[in-house]
C-alpha positions as CSV (number, residue, x, y, z in Angstrom):
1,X,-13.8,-17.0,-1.0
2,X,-16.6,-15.9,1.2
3,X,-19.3,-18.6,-1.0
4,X,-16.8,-21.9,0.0
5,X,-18.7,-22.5,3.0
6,X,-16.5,-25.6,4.0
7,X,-13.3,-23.7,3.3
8,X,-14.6,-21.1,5.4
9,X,-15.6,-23.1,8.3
10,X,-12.4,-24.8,8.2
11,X,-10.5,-21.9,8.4
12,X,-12.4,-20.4,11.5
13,X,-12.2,-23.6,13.3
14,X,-8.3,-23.6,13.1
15,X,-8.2,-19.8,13.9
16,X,-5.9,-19.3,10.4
17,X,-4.7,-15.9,10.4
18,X,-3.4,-16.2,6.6
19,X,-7.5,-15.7,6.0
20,X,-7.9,-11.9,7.6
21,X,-9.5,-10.2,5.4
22,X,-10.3,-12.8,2.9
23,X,-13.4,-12.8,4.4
24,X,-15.5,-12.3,7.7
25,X,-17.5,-14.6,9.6
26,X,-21.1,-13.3,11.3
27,X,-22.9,-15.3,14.0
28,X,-26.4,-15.3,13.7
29,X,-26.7,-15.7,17.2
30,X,-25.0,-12.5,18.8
31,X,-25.1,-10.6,15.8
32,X,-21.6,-9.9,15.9
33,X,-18.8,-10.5,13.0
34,X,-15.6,-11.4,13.4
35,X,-12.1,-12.2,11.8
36,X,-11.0,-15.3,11.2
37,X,-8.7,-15.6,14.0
38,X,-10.6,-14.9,16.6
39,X,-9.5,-16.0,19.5
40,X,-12.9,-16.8,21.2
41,X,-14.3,-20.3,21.4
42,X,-15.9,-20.2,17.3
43,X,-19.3,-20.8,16.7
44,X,-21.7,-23.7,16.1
45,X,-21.5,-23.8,12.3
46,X,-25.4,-23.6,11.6
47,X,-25.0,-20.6,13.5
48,X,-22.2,-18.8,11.0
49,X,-22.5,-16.8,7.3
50,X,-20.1,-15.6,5.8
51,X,-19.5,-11.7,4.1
52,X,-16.6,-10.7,1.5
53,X,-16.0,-7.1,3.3
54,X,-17.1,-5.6,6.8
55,X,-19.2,-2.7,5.1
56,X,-21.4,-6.0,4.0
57,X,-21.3,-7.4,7.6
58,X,-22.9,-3.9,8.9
59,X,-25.0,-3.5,6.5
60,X,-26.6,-6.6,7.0
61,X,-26.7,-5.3,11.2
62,X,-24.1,-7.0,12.2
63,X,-21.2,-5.4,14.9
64,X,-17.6,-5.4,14.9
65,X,-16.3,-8.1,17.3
66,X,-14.7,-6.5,20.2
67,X,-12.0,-8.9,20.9
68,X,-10.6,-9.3,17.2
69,X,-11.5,-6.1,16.1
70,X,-12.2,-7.5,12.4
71,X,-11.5,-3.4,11.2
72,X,-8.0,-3.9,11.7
73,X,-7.5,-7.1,9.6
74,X,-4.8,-6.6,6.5
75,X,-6.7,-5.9,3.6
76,X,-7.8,-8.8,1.1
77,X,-5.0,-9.2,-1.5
78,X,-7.2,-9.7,-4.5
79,X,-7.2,-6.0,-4.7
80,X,-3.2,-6.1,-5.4
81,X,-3.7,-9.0,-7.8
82,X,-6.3,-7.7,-10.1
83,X,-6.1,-4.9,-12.2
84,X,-10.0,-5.0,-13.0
85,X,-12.6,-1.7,-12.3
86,X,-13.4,-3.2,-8.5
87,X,-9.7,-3.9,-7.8
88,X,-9.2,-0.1,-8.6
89,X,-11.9,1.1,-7.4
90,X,-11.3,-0.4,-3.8
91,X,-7.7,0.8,-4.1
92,X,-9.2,4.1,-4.9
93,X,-11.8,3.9,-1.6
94,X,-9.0,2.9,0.4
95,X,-7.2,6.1,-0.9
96,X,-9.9,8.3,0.8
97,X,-11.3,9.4,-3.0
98,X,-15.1,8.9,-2.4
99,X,-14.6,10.9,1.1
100,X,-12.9,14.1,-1.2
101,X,-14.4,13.3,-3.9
102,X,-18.0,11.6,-4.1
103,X,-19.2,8.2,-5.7
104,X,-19.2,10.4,-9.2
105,X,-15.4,11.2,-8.7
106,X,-14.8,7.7,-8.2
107,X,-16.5,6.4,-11.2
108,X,-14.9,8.8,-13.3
109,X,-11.9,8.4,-12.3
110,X,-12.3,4.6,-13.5
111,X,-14.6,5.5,-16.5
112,X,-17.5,4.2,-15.6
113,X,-21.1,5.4,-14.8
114,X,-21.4,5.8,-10.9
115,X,-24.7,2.7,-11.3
116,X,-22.1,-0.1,-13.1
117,X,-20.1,1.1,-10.4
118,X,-22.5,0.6,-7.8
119,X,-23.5,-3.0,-9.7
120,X,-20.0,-4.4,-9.7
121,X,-19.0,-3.9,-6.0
122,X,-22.2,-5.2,-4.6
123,X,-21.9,-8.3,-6.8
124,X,-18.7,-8.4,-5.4
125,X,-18.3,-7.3,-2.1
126,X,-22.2,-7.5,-0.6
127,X,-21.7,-3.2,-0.3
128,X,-22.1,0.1,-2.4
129,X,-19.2,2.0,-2.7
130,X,-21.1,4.6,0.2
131,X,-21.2,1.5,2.4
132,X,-17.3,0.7,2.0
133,X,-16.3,4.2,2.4
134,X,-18.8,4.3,5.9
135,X,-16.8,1.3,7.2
136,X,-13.6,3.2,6.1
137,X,-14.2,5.9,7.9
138,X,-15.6,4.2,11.5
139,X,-12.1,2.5,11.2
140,X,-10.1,5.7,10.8
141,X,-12.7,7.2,13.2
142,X,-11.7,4.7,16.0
143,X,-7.7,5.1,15.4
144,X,-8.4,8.9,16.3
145,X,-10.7,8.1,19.1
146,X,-8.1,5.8,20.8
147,X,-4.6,6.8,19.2
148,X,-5.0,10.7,19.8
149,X,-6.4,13.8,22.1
150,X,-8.2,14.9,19.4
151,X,-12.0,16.4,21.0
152,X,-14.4,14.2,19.0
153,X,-15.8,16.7,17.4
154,X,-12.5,17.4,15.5
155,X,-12.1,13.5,15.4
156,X,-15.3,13.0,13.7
157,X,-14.7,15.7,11.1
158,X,-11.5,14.2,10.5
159,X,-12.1,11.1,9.4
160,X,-14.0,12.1,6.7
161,X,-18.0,12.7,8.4
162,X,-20.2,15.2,7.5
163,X,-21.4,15.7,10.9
164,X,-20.9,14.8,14.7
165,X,-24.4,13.1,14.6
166,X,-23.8,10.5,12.2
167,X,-20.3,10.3,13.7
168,X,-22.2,9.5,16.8
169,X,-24.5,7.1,15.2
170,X,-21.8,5.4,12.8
171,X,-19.6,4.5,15.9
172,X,-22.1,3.2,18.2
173,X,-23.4,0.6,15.2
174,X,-20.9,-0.5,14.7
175,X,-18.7,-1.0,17.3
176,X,-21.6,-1.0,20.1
177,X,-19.5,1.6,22.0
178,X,-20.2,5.1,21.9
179,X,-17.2,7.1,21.2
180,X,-16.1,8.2,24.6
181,X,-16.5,4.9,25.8
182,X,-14.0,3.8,23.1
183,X,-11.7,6.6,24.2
184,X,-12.2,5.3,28.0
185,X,-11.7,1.5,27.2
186,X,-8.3,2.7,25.1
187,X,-7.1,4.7,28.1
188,X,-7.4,1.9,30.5
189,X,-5.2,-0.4,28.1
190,X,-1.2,-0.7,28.2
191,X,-1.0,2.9,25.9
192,X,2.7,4.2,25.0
193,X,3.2,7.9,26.1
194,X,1.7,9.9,23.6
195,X,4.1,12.5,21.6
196,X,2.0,15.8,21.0
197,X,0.9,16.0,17.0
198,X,2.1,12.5,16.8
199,X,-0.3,9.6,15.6
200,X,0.9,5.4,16.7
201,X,-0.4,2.8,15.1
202,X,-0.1,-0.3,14.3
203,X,-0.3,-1.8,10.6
204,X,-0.9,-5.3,10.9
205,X,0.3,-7.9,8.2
206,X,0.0,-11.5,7.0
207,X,3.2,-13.8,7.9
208,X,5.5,-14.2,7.0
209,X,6.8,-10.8,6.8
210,X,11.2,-10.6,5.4
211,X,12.1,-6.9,6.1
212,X,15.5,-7.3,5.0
213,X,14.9,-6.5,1.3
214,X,11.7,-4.3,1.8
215,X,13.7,-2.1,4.4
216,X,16.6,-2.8,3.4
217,X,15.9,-1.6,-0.6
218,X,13.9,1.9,0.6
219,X,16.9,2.6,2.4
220,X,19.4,1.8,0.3
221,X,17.5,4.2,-2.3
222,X,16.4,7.2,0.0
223,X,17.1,10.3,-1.4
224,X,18.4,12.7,1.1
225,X,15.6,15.2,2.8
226,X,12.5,13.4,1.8
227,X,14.2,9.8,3.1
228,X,16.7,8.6,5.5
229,X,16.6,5.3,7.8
230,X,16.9,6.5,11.8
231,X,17.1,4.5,15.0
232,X,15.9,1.3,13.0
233,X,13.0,3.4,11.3
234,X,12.6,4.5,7.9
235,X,11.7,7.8,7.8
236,X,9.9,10.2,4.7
237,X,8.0,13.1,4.0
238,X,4.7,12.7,2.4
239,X,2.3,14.8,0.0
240,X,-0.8,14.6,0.8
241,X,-5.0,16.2,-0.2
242,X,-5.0,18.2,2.5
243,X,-1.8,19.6,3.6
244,X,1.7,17.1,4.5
245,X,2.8,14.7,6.9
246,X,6.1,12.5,8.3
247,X,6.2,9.1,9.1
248,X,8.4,7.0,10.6
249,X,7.8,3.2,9.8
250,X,9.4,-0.1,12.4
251,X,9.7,-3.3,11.4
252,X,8.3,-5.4,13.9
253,X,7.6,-9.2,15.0
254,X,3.8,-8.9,14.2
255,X,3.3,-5.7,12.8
256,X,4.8,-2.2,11.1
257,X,4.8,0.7,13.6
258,X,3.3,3.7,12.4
259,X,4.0,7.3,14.0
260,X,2.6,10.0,11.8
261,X,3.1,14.0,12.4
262,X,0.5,15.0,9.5
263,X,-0.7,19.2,9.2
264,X,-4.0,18.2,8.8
265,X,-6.3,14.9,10.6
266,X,-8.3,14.7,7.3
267,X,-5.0,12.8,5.9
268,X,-5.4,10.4,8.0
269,X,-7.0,7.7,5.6
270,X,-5.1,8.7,2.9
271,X,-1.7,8.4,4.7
272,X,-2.5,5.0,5.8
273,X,-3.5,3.9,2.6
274,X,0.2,5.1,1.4
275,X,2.0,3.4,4.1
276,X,0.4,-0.1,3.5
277,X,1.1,0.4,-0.3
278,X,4.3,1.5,0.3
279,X,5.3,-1.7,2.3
280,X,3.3,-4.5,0.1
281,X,1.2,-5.1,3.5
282,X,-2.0,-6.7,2.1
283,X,0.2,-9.4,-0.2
284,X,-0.3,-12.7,0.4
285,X,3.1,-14.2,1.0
286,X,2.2,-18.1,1.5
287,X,0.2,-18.2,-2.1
288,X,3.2,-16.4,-3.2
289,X,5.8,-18.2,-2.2
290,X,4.4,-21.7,-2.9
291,X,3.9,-20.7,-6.3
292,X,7.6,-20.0,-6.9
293,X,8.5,-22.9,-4.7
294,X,7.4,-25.1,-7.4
295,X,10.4,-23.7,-9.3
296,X,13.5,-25.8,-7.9
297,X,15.9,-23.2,-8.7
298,X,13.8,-20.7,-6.9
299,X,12.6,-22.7,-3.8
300,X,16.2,-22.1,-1.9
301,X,16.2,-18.6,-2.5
302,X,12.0,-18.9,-0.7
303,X,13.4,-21.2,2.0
304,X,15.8,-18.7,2.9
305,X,14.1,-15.8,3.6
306,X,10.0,-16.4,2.9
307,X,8.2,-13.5,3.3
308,X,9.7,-11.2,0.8
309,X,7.4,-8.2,-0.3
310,X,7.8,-5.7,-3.3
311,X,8.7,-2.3,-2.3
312,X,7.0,0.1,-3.5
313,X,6.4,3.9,-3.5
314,X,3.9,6.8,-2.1
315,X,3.9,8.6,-5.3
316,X,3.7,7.3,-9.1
317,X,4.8,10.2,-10.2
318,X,7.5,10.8,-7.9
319,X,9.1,7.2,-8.7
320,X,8.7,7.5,-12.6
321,X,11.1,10.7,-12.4
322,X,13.2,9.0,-9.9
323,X,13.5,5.8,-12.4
324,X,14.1,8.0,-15.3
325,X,17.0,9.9,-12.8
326,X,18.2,6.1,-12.3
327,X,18.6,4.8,-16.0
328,X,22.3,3.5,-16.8
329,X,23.6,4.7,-13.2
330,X,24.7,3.4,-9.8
331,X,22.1,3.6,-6.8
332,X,24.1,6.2,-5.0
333,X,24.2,8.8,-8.6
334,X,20.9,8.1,-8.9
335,X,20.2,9.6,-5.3
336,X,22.4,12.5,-5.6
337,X,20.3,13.1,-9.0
338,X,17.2,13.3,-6.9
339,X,18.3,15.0,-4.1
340,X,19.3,18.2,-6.0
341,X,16.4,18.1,-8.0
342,X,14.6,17.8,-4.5
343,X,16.3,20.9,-3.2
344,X,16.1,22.9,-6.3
345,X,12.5,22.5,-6.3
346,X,10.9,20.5,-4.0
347,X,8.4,22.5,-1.0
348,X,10.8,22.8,2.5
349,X,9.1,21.5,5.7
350,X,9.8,21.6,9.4
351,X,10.9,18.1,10.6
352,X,11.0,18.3,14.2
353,X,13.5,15.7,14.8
354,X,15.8,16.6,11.9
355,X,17.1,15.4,8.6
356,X,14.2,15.9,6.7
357,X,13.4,18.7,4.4
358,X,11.7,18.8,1.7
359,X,8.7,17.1,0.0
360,X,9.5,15.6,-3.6
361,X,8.2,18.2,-6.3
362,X,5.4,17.7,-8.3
363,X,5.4,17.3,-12.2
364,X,3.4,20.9,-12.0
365,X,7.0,22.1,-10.1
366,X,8.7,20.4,-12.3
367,X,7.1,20.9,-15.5
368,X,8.8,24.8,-15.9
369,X,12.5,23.1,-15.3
370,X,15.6,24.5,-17.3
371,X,16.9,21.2,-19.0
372,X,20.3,22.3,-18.9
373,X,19.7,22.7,-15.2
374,X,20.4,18.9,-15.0
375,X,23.4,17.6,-14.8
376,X,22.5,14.2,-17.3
377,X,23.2,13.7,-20.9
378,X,21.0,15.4,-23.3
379,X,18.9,12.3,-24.1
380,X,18.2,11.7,-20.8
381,X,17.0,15.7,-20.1
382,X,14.7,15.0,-23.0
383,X,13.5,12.1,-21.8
384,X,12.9,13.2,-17.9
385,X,11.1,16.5,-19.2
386,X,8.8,14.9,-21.8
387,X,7.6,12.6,-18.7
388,X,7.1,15.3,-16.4
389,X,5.4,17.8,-19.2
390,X,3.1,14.4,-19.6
391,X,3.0,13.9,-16.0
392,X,1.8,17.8,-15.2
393,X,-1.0,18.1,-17.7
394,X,-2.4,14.9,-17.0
395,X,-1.9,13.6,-19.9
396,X,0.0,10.0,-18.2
397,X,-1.3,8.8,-14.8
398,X,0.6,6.6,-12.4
399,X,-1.6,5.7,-9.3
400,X,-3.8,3.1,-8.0
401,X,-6.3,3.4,-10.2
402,X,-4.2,3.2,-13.4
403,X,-4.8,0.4,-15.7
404,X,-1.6,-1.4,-16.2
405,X,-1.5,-2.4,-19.4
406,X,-2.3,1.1,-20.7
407,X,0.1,2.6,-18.8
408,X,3.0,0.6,-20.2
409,X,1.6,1.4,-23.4
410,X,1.7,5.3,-22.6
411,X,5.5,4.8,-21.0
412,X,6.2,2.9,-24.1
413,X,6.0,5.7,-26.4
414,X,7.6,8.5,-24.7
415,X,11.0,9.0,-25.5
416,X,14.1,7.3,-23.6
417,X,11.4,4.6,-22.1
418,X,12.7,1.1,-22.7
419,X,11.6,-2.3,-21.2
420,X,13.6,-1.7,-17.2
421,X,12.2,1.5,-16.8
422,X,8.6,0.4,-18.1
423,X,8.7,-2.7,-15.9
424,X,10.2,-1.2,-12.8
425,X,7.6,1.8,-13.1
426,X,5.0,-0.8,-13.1
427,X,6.0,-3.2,-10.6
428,X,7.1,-0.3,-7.9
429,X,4.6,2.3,-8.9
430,X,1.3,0.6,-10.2
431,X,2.1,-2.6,-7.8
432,X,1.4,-5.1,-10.7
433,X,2.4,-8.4,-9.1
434,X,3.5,-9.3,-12.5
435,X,6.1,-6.9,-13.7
436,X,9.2,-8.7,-15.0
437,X,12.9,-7.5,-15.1
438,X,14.7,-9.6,-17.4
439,X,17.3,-7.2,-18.7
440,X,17.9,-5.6,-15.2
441,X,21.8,-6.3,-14.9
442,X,21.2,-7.6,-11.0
443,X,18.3,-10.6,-12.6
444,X,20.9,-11.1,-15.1
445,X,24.0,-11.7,-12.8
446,X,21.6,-14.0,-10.8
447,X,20.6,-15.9,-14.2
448,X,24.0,-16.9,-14.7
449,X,24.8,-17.8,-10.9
450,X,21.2,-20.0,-10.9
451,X,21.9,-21.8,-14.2
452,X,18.8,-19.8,-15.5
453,X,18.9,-18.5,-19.3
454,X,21.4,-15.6,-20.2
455,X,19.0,-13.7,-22.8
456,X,15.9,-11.5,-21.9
457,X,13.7,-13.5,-23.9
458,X,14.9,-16.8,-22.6
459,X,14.7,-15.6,-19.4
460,X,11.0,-14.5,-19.8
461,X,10.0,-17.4,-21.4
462,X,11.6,-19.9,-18.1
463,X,9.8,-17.2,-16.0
464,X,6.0,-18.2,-17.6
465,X,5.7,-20.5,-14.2
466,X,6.4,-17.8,-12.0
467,X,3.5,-16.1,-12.9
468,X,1.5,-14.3,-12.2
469,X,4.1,-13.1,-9.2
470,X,7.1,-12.8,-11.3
471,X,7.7,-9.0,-9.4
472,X,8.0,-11.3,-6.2
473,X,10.7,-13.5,-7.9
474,X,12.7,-10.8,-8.7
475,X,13.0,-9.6,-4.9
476,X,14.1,-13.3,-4.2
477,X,17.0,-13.2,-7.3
478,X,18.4,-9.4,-6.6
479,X,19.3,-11.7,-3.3
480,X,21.7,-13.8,-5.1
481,X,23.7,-10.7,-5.6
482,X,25.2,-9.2,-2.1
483,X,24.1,-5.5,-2.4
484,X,22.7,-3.0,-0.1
485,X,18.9,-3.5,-0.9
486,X,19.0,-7.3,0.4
487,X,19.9,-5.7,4.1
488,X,18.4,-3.6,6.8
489,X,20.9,-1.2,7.5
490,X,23.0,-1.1,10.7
């Protein structure tokens, strides 16, 4: 978007907060760059350019606006929408990997040389891969400078620098602060008491935001000791590089708060990365809704509640057992299902405010699991143990960086793995905005309610229109049915 100049302009004229990280708007003048919303009086247009990421903005000298604060915009959506190399490869830098793992890991990882790498994000997104990770971490850098008591030396190691000295340097380019000034600014602010160990933040969103379903579904689902919704919060245990955290995520007016308890700072990025997944925060819900609002027996369901995001998980892995677990049973059997196979082998952890456990297991856990063990019919044993063995060796993959389509063609020919479990695997686990249910039985009650067709392939065929955000009409028709997932609990 960053090339329509006109679009651009408009945009930063009107102060449109739908266009946060679509793109970001330098001034020539100060030398400064901004978000679109920026509340300050906006520039004489001869005097704006405009960059597709911030790493581009810095790279080209440009600081971080200190009234916005551009590195806290919602990420651009494309990356949710495209299942390309530089879609997964910025999922991938927003995961932390070229931190832990080097510009090599990341190529490989996509399988691609570490220079067509290179070459595709700076057609792209004006940076290297280097350059987009920098700008990761001088974000990360200044939620520990201002959200914690970290000493800055521990702060700087933490969010991912190899020393305090380009620490040092990153911070003061690009924010113009050094970073105990930033501490001292934060300090001087409105600041909630701190809880020792405890990381606040705030995950900002674009609007509309329903949290009726998104809430409403993870709680409706949470297994018992890695999940539970608490004082309006819902709550889970997380597996991360480094060691393991807890978060507890609030549905807010304007944004998600965020309070992590993690074992280890350098999860920091990594954690946040999860949450935002987890909650569908960098989707575009006007582009999505107007899409499906074209569709006249859709546009009521959108007018109702706009806004409505996919839920989605922390883990592939974890949620492809989980959906095998959930095959041809009720929401609650499918949770007590989990739940012993939580506390049967999943690792115990110290919650300090109770009710949870346990981290989920990982297929290496699992992979050694007696079959009889399980309380399921044989078929399904089969099926939830070929997955894992798959899962453990590495022969399957379910994360960010998986391509879809070859993914549902690796589902596809394991055992027990028919279209529902393939689709709900991709939409919830790989985040394709394009999965389709048609045979679930709650798309099919609503079918027949909406005067929509009764067979899956009908069905499929009526949803061609809907694409490509047919995963976003099904979270509007599971609302024609009244069941737990469409509400946030009491």
């Amino acid at each position: 978007m960053h090339t329509d100049t006109e679009r651009c302009v408009r945009a930063v004229q009107s102060k449109d907060a739908r266009f946060d990280g679509w793109f970001f708007t330098a001034v020539l003048t100060t030398r400064i760059y901004c978000r679109p919303s920026c509340p300050v009086v906006p520039p004489k247009v001869r005097n704006m350019t405009f960059y597709p990421s911030a790493a581009a903005c810095q790279q080209a000298g440009f600081r971080a606006c200190k009234r916005c604060r551009p590195d806290t915009s919602p990420g651009s959506p494309e990356w949710n929408a495209r299942a390309d190399s530089v879609a997964r490869a910025m999922r991938l830098i927003r995961d932390g990997v070229v931190d832990r793992e080097g510009v090599p890991g990341l190529a490989s990882r996509l399988g691609y040389s570490a220079r067509q790498i290179e070459r595709q994000l700076l057609a792209e997104l004006g940076a290297g891969p280097l350059a987009l990770a920098r700008a990761q971490r001088a974000q990360t850098a200044r939620l520990l400078i201002e959200t914690t008591t970290l000493p800055l030396a521990g702060v700087a190691f933490a969010a991912g620098f190899s020393s305090v000295r380009t620490f040092n340097e990153t911070v003061r380019e690009v924010f113009a602060l050094a970073p105990g000034e930033l501490r001292t600014r934060a300090a001087r602010g409105p600041l909630a008491p701190a809880t020792p160990g405890v990381i606040a933040l705030r995950l900002p969103y674009r609007a509309p935001l329903n949290p009726s379903n998104l809430f409403g579904h993870l709680a409706a689902t949470a297994v018992p000791g890695i999940e539970e919704w608490r004082d309006g919060a819902y709550r889970r245990t997380l597996t991360l590089p480094y060691g393991h955290g807890i978060v507890a995520l609030t549905p807010q007016p304007d944004h998600i708060a965020c309070r992590l308890s993690l074992t280890d700072p350098r999860d920091l990025t990594q954690a946040i990365s999860r949450c935002r997944w987890l909650l569908d925060l960098d989707a575009d819900p006007v582009a999505v809704d107007s899409q499906l609002r074209t569709d006249p027996l859709l546009a009521p369901l959108v007018d109702a509640g706009p806004g409505r995001r996919v839920p989605r998980t922390v883990d592939g892995a974890e949620f492809a057992v989980r959906a095998v677990l959930g095959q041809q049973v009720s929401t609650a059997a499918a949770r007590t299902h989990a739940a012993r196979l939580v506390t049967a082998h999943g690792v115990e952890v110290e919650d300090p405010e109770g009710g949870l456990t346990h981290l989920f297991p990982a297929p290496q856990a699992l992979a050694g699991l007696d079959p009889e063990s399980l309380a399921l019919p044989r078929t399904r044993r089969t099926t939830l143990t070929t997955l894992v063995a798959a899962l453990a060796d590495g022969t399957l993959r379910l994360g960010t960086d998986t391509d879809w389509e070859r993914a549902r063609a690796e589902l596809s020919a394991l055992p027990g793995f028919g279209p529902w479990t393939v689709e709900v695997i991709a939409m919830r686990a790989l985040g394709d905005p394009d999965a389709f249910l048609p045979t679930d039985l709650g798309i099919r009650r609503a079918a027949e309610r909406l005067g929509l067709p009764a067979t899956p392939a009908a069905l499929t065929a009526r949803a061609a229109d809907w694409r490509p955000w047919r995963a976003y009409a099904v979270q509007y028709l599971w609302t024609v049915d009244d069941h737990p997932i469409n509400h946030l609990p009491a």
